[in-house]
N, C-alpha and C positions, 0 to 999 in steps of 0.2 A: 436310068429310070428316075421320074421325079418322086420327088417326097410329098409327102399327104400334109394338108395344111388344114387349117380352121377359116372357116369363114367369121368375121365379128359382126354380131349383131348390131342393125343399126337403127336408133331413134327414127322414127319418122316423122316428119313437118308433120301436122296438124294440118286438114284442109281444112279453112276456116268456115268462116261462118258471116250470114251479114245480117242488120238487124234488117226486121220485117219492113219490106219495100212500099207498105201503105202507111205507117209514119210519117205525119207531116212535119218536114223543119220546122221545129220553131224559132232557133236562134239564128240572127242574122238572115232572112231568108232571099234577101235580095243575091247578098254576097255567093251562094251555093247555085247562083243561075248563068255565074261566071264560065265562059269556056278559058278563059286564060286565068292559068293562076303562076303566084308569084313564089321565091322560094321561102317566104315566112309563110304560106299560106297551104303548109304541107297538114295539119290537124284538120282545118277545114277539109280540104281533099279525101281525107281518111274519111271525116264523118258524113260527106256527101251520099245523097242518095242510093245513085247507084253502086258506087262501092260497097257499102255497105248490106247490100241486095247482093253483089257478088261474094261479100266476104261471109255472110249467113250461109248462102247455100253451100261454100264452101266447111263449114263448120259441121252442114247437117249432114253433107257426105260425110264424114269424117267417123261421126257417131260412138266421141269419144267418151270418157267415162266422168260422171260426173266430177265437181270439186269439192271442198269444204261445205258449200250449200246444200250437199245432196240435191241437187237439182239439173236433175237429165237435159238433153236437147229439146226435146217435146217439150218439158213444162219450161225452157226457158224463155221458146219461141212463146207460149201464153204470157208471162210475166213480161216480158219485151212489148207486149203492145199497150201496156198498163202505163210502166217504169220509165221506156228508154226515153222520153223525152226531158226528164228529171236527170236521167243519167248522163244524156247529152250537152246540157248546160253543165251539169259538174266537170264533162270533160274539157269543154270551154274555158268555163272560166277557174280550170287550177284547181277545184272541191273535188273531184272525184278520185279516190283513194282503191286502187287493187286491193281484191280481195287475197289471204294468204293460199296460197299452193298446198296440194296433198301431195307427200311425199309417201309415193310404192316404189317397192323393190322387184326388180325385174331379174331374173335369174340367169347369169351370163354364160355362155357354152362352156366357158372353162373353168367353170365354178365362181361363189363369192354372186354377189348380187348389183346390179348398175341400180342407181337411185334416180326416177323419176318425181317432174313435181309437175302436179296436176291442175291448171289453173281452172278455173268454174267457166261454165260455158259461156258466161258475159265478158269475161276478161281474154279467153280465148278469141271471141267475136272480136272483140275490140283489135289484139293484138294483130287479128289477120288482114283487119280494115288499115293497120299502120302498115304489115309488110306489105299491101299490095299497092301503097305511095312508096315506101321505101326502098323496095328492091329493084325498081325499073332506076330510078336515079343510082342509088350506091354498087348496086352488081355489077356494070361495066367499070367500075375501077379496080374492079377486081383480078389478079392475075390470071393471066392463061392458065397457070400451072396448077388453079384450082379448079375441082370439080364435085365439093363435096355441096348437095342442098343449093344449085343453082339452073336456074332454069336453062333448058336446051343441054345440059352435063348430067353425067352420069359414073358411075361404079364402072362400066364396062368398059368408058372413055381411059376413064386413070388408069387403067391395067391395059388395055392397048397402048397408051403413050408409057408405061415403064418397059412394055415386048421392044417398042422403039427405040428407047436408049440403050438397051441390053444388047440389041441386034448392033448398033453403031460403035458396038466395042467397050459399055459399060458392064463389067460382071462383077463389078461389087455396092451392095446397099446399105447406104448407112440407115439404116432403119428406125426411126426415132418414135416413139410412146411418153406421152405427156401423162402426169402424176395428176390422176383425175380432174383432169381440166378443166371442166361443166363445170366443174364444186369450186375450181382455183381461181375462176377470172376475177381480176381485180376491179372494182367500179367504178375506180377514179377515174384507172387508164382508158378502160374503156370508152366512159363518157369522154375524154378527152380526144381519144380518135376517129367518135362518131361528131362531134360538134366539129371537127374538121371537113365532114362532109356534107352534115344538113345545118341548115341555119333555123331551122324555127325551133326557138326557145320554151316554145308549149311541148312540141313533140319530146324533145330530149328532158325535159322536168317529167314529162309521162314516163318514159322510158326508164328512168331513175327511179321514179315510184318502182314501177313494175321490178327492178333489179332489187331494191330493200323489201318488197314484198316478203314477211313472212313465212316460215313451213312449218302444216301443221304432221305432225306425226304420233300417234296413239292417240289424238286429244289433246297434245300439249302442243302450245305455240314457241313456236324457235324463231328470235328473230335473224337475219342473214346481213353480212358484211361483205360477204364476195360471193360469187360464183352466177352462174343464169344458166338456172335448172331445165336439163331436158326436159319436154313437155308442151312449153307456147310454143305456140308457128314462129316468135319473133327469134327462139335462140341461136337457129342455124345461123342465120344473118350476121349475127350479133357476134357471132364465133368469128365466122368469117371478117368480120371487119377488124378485131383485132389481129389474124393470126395473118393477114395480109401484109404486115408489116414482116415478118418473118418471108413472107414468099420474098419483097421486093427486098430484101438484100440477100438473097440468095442469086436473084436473077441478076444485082449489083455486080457479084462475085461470076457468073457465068457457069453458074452448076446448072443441071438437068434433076428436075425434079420432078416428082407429083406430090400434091397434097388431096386426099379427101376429110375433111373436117379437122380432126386432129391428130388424123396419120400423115404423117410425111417420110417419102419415102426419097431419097438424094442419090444419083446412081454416078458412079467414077469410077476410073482405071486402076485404082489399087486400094490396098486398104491402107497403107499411109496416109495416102488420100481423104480418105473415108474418115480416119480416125483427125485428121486436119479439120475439117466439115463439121465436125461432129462437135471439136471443142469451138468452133465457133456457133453453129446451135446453141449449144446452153451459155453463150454468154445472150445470145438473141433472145432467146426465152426467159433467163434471169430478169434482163431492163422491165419483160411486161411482169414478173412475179409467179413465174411459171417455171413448172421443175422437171423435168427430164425423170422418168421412171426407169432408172441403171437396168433394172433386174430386168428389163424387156427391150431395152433398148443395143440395138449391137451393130458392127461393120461385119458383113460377113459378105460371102458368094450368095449370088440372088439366089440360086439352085435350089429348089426347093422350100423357098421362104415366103410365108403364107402375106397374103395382100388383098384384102377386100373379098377373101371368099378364091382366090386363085392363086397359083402358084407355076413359076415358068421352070420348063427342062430343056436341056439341048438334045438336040438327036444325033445320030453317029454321022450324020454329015455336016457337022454343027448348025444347022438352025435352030430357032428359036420359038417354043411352040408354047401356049397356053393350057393347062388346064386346071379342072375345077379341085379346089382343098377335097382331099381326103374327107378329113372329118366335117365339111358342109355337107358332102353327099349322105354320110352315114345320116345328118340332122335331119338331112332330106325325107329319104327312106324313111327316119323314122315316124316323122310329124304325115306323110303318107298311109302308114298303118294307123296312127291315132285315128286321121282322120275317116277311114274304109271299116276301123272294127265295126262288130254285127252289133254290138249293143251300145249304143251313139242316142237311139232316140229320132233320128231325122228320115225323113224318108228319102225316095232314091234322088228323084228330082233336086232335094237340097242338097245330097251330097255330089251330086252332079256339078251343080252350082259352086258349092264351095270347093272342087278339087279345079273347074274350071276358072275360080281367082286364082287359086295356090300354085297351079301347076306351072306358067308361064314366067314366075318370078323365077 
């Protein structure tokens, strides 16, 4: 029988946000009537009209909380038809300075708390108007073997492609857990291996900004030297493109992997093997400044070892079958009940509503 696993909770992108579609360009207005653009001419592209009309409405789904401004989606879309064209030339021409991140603690299944930083709904907008020039270019250089935060991939993909190696006669995982990674990323390296993939020098100085951005926490400002805090639409990205280097020498080597964000999971024929894999992992993750977490990280039998919310068992005729962690289902049930008790306040229709999002995830 399989063993009960934990599902990890996971950050969601930000649907962004775009600023309001009746804003007239002011700067450069000829240049924004371009159908061809060039690869220095990725800021303009962000700041174009309709992107930005795309990247709002994405922001206003989203209806996230506000930032250090205290200033909701509502009041930012009124201030945006005031501001943004002041705010557009700052982003132009290099003046325009992110504002700091609120930093909330979000309460992890297995106790201890994951740190969120919460950018204000104008830097948000901004951020989703960059990922949606940046991720059509930089995602396809992205490994097969990743599926964490990319479009057309999913959670369900990674764990069908690890059923896969396990079936082909992989039953051991090296299972690796990075020493809070979000908080660890280093900025140098980073800018160093996105300026390998975009060449406009406006976008990667914004990017930079946005990486030294401040957090604020109780009221005091902390300024930041590393990491790129869950919260903006831009960090999945952002993860991804450094931890691709990691994929591409693993595929070097000819291992069978999956990675979702910053689980990677390495599957081989023994645990010799495994534990081989495994010392060359932490010299990979060393070169970026990144630290392997011992106490969670192991070579074991896949057999009931928890992966994105799933966990695989053999059957008596050895196949290889799927199912859901133990302790996700109990999360399940439970946030179920929270949401059914009789005294909630909503009436039937909204709890209708609200079990009809929850229930499909």
């Amino acid at each position: 029988m399989h063993q009960k696993c934990a599902q990890a909770q996971r950050p969601t992108q930000g649907r962004g946000e775009a600023t309001p579609g009746h804003e007239r360009d002011e700067a450069r207005p000829s240049r924004h009537d371009q159908t061809h653009w060039g690869p220095e001419d990725l800021l303009e592209q962000a700041l174009a009209k309709h992107n930005m009309a795309a990247a709002w409405k994405r922001v206003k789904a989203n209806k996230g909380s506000a930032g250090v401004d205290g200033r909701t989606v509502q009041q930012t879309g009124e201030d945006l038809k005031a501001q943004w064209p002041d705010i557009r030339r700052g982003l132009l021409d290099g003046t325009y300075r992110p504002s700091p991140v609120r930093r909330v603690g979000i309460p992890k299944p297995g106790g201890g708390t994951r740190e969120l930083g919460i950018p204000t709904v104008v830097d948000r907008l901004i951020q989703q108007a960059l990922l949606q020039v940046l991720q059509p270019l930089i995602d396809p250089t992205f490994s097969e073997h990743s599926y964490g935060f990319r479009p057309g991939r999913s959670a369900h993909q990674a764990v069908r492609a690890a059923r896969q190696y396990v079936e082909q006669g992989r039953p051991v995982v090296v299972d690796v857990d990075l020493e809070k990674f979000f908080d660890r990323v280093n900025h140098d390296i980073l800018m160093d291996r996105l300026a390998k993939r975009i060449a406009d020098k406006a976008v990667l100085r914004l990017i930079r900004q946005y990486l030294n951005a401040g957090i604020m926490a109780n009221g005091v400002m902390q300024m930041r030297v590393e990491g790129t805090p869950q919260g903006g639409p831009l960090s999945p990205l952002l993860a991804n493109v450094l931890l691709d280097e990691v994929d591409r020498e693993l595929e070097r080597r000819g291992h069978n992997f999956v990675r979702y964000a910053d689980d990677c999971n390495v599957y081989v024929k023994s645990k010799r093997a495994g534990q081989r894999v495994l010392d060359g992992l932490r010299a990979c993750y060393a070169k970026l400044r990144l630290q392997v977490n011992e106490s969670k990280t192991a070579v074991a039998a896949v057999w009931g070892r928890k992966f994105l919310g799933y966990c695989l068992w053999a059957t008596s005729e050895g196949q290889v079958k799927l199912a859901v962690a133990g302790e996700a289902v109990q999360r399940y049930k439970q946030r179920i009940r929270q949401m059914t008790r009789r005294q909630t306040g909503r009436s039937m229709n909204q709890l209708a509503q609200d079990l009809q999002a929850f229930l499909p995830g």
